[in-house]
Structure formats: C-alpha cells, structure tokens
PLY file of the C-alpha trace (Angstrom):
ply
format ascii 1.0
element vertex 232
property float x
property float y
property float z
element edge 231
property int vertex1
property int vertex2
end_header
-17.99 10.80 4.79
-18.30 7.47 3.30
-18.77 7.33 -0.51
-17.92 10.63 -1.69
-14.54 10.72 -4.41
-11.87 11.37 -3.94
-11.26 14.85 -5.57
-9.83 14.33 -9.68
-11.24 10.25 -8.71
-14.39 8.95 -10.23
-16.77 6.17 -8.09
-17.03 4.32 -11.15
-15.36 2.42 -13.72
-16.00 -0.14 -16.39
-13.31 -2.79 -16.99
-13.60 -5.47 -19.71
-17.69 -4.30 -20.42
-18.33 -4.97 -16.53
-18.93 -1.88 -14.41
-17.95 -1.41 -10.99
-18.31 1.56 -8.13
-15.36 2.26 -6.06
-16.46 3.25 -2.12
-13.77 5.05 -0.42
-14.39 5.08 3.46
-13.24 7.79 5.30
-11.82 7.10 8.93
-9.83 8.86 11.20
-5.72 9.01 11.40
-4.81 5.85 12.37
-2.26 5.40 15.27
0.48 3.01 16.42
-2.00 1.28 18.83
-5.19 0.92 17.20
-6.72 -2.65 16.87
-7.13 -2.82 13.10
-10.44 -5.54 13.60
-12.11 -1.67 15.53
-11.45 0.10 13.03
-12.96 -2.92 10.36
-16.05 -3.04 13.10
-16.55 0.73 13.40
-15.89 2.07 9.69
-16.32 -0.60 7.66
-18.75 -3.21 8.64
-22.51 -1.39 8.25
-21.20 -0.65 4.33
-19.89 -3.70 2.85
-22.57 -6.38 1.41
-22.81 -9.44 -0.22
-20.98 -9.41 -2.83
-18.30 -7.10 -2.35
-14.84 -6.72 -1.75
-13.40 -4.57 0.78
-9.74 -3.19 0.19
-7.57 -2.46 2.87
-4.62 -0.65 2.26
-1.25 -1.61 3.32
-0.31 1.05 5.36
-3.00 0.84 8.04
-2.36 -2.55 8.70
0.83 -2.35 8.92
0.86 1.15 11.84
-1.62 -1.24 13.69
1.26 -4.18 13.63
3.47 -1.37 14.78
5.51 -1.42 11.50
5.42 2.73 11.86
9.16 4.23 13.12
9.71 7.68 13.16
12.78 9.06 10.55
14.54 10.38 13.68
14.85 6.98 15.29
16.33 5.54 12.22
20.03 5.72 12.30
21.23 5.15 8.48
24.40 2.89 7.78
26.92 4.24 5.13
25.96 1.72 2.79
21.95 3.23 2.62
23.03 6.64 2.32
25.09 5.39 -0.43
22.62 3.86 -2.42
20.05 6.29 -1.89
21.49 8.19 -4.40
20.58 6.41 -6.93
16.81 5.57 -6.12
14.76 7.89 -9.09
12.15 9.55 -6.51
8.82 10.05 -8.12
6.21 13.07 -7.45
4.26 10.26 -5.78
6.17 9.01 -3.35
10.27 9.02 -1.88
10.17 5.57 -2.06
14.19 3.93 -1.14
15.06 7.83 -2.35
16.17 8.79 1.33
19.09 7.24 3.44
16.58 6.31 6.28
13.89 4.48 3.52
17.07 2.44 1.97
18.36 1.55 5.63
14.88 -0.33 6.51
14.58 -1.65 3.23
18.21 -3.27 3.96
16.93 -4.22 7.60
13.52 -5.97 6.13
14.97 -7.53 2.81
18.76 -8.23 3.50
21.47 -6.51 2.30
22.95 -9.40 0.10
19.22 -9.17 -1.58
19.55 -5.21 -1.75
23.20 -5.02 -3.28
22.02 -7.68 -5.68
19.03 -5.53 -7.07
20.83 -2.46 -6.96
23.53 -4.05 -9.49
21.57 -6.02 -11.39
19.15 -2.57 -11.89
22.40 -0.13 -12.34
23.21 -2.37 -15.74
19.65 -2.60 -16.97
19.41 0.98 -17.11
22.09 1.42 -18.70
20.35 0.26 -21.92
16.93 1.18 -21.12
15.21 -1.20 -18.77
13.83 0.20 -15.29
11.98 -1.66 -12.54
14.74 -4.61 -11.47
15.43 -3.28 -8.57
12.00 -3.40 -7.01
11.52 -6.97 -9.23
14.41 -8.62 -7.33
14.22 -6.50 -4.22
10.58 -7.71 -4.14
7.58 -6.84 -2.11
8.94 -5.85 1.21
10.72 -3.18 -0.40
8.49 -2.09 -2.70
5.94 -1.64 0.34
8.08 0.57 2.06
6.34 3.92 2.42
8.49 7.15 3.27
6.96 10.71 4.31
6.50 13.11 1.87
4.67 16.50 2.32
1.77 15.05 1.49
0.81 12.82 4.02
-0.93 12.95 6.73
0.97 13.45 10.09
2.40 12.16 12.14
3.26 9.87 8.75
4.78 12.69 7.15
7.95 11.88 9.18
8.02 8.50 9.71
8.68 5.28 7.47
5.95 2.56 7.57
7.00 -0.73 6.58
4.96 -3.06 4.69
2.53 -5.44 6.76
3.28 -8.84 8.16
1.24 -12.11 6.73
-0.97 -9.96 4.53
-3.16 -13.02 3.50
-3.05 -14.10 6.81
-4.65 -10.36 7.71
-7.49 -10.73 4.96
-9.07 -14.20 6.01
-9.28 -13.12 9.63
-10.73 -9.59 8.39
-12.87 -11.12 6.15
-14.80 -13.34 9.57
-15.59 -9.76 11.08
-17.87 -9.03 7.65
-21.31 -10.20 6.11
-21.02 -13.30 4.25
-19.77 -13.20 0.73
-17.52 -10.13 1.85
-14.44 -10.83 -0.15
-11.03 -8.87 1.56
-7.69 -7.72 -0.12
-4.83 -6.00 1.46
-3.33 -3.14 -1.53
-0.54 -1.71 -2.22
-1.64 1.02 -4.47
-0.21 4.46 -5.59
-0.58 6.68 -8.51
2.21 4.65 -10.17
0.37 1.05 -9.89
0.15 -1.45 -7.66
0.08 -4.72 -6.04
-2.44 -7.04 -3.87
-0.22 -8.39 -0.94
-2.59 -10.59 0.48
-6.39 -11.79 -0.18
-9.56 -13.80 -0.17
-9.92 -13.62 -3.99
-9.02 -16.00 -6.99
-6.06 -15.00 -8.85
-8.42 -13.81 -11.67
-10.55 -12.19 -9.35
-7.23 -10.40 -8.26
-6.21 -9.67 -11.40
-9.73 -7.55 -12.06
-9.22 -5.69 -8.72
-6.00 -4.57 -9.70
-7.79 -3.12 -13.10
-10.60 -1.48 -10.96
-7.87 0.04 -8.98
-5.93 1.06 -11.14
-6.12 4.86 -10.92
-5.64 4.94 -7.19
-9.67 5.53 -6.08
-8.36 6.69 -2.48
-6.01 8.93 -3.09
-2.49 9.85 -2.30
-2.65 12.51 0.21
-4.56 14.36 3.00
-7.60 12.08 2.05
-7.69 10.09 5.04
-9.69 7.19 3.07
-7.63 3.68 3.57
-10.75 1.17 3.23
-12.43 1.33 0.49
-15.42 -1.19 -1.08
-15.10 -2.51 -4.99
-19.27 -3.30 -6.09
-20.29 -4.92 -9.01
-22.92 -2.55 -10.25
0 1
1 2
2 3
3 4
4 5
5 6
6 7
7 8
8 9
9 10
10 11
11 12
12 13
13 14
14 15
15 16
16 17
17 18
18 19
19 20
20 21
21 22
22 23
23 24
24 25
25 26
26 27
27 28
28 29
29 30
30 31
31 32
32 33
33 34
34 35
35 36
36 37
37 38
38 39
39 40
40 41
41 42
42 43
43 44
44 45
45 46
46 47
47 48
48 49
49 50
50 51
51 52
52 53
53 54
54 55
55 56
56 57
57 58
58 59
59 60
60 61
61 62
62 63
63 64
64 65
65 66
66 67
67 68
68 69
69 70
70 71
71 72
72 73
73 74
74 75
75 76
76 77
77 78
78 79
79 80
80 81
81 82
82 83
83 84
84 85
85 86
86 87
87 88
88 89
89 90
90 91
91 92
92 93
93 94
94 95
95 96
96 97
97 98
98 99
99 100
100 101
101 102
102 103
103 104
104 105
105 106
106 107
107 108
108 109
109 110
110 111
111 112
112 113
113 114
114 115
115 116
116 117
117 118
118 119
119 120
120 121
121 122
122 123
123 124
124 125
125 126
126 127
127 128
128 129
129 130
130 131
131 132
132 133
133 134
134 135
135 136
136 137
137 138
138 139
139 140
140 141
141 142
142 143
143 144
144 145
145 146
146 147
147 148
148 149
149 150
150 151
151 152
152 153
153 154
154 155
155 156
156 157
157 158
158 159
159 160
160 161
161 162
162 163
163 164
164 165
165 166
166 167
167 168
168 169
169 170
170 171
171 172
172 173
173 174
174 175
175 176
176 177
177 178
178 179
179 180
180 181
181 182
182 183
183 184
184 185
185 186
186 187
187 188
188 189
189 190
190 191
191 192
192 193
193 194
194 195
195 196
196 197
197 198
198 199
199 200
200 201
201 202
202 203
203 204
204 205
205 206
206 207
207 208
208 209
209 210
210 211
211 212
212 213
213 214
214 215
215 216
216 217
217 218
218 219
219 220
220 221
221 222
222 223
223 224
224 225
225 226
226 227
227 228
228 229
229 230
230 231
C-alpha cells in the first residue's frame, strides 16, 4: 500500500515553517535482474506530480546494476578481517563491522584509501573525534550495506554495494516521470544520511536531507524503497 507510515514514522513534517508529507511506496523485493525504469513505471509513476520529488533509495538501484553478492561468495583477505575489528557496529546497521563488508569496501575504495582512513580514524578517537574513517573513506564505503536480521531476504545475507553514476541514474529516472518531477538517489538510515546523486539544487538538497531526516521508509521488513517528498 502506497502512502501508509511506516510504523513509529509520521507522513509529515515541518522544516524551517514549511511543511511537507513524506509518501513511502511500497513495492515488491527487488531482485538481481529487475529493470529499475519497471519498477519507476509500475510503482511509482501514477503517484508522483508536479511538484514533487521522488526518492530512490540506494540500495535498489544498486541490486538492479547487479551491485548485490551474496556473503558466501565473498572470500575475505587477512587484511579485512583484520580491520573489521575495529569498525563500532551500530543497532542499525553492520556497516564495515564484518570481514566480508571491509573486504568489498577495500575492493570498491582501494586499500591505500582504506588503511589511510583506518589510521587517520584510530588517532582521532583516541581523543574524542569519530566519523574520519567514513569522511576519508568516502561515499563508496559509507554506501556499503551488510545483512543484518532485519532485512529483507535474500538481502539478509548478502552485501550490496553502493550504486554506480547515481546522478547519472536520477536525470534518466527523472524522463520516465510527469514534468516538474524532481529525482534523488538516498542514502538514508536511522543514523543520517546522504543524497548520492540528483535533479535538485544544492539547497534544494540540503532541505531533502532535513525532510528525511528520521528515515520515513524504514529500516527493516518494510519493503518501501521509493518514496515521494510534497510540499503541502
């Protein structure tokens, strides 16, 4: 069912005196496969108007790029089950917590890039400073989704990796919708997030991010990854 919340989420928010509903769309379990411009066509198109913007998270474009491996094709190097160890895992997500999520994270950013990070962020926390690693590590490894009991299978043992030429994704996804139809590709968890790609302004990206903020979709079994932002 299209917009219904999210249970413990609210369709509506107000952000600098402006108010705004938050649409999640419900679809169903997206597969290695899938055309992602179907599943815009099918779930998507009839809702979004004039006007709005139409959030797409990260993960679904990036199964339908085939960016999805299973954990048990993933051989780990020494060096990721070494630094997995020191990766704080969060309720919300594994993150680079597991030897398998560090071992892509090495594949898609580089390990000079990775050993950098993860020195650079063992110092800073040593007097109080967290979040260098993912700073210098940057986006591709911040994207990097692990399973966790939560998710829906067959995600809850694999590792997606974060989508190829994001802004690339949202122009052509924004053709396939009504005029006016702005699109942004999220990266958004209970923790925060981050637009990877869009049609928007950076302002206008900056006010997504606030209407966001609280993670409208979900982190679980809710099986909503599009979702519509409206003015109202």
């Amino acid at each position: 069912m299209t917009g219904v919340a999210n249970e413990g989420k609210s369709l509506d928010v107000e952000i600098d005196g402006a108010s705004y509903r938050r649409i999640p769309i419900r679809t169903r379990v997206v597969m290695p496969g899938d055309d992602l411009d179907d599943i815009i066509r099918e779930y998507a198109l009839e809702h979004a108007v004039t006007g709005d913007t139409l959030f797409v998270t990260e993960k679904i474009v990036a199964i339908t790029q085939g960016r999805s491996y299973a954990v048990s094709e993933i051989q780990p190097r020494k060096l990721a089950l070494f630094l997995s160890r020191y990766v704080t895992r969060t309720p919300y997500g594994i993150g680079l917590g597991m030897p398998e999520t560090m071992e892509m994270a090495l594949r898609e950013c580089g390990t000079p890039r990775i050993l950098f990070a993860a020195a650079v962020s063992a110092v800073t926390k040593a007097f109080g400073r967290s979040g260098d690693f993912y700073r210098i590590a940057g986006d591709r490894a911040r994207a990097i989704d692990g399973p966790t009991s939560g998710t829906i299978p067959p995600y809850n043992s694999a590792v997606v990796l974060g989508p190829e030429r994001p802004r690339e994704v949202a122009q052509h996804l924004k053709t396939l919708l009504a005029p006016g139809v702005e699109v942004a590709v999220v990266d958004i968890n209970d923790l925060g997030g981050n637009i990877l790609g869009s049609t928007l302004s950076k302002t206008d990206e900056k006010t997504l991010l606030a209407v966001l903020r609280d993670n409208p979709l979900g982190q679980g079994h809710q099986s909503t990854p599009l979702g519509i932002v409206r003015a109202v």
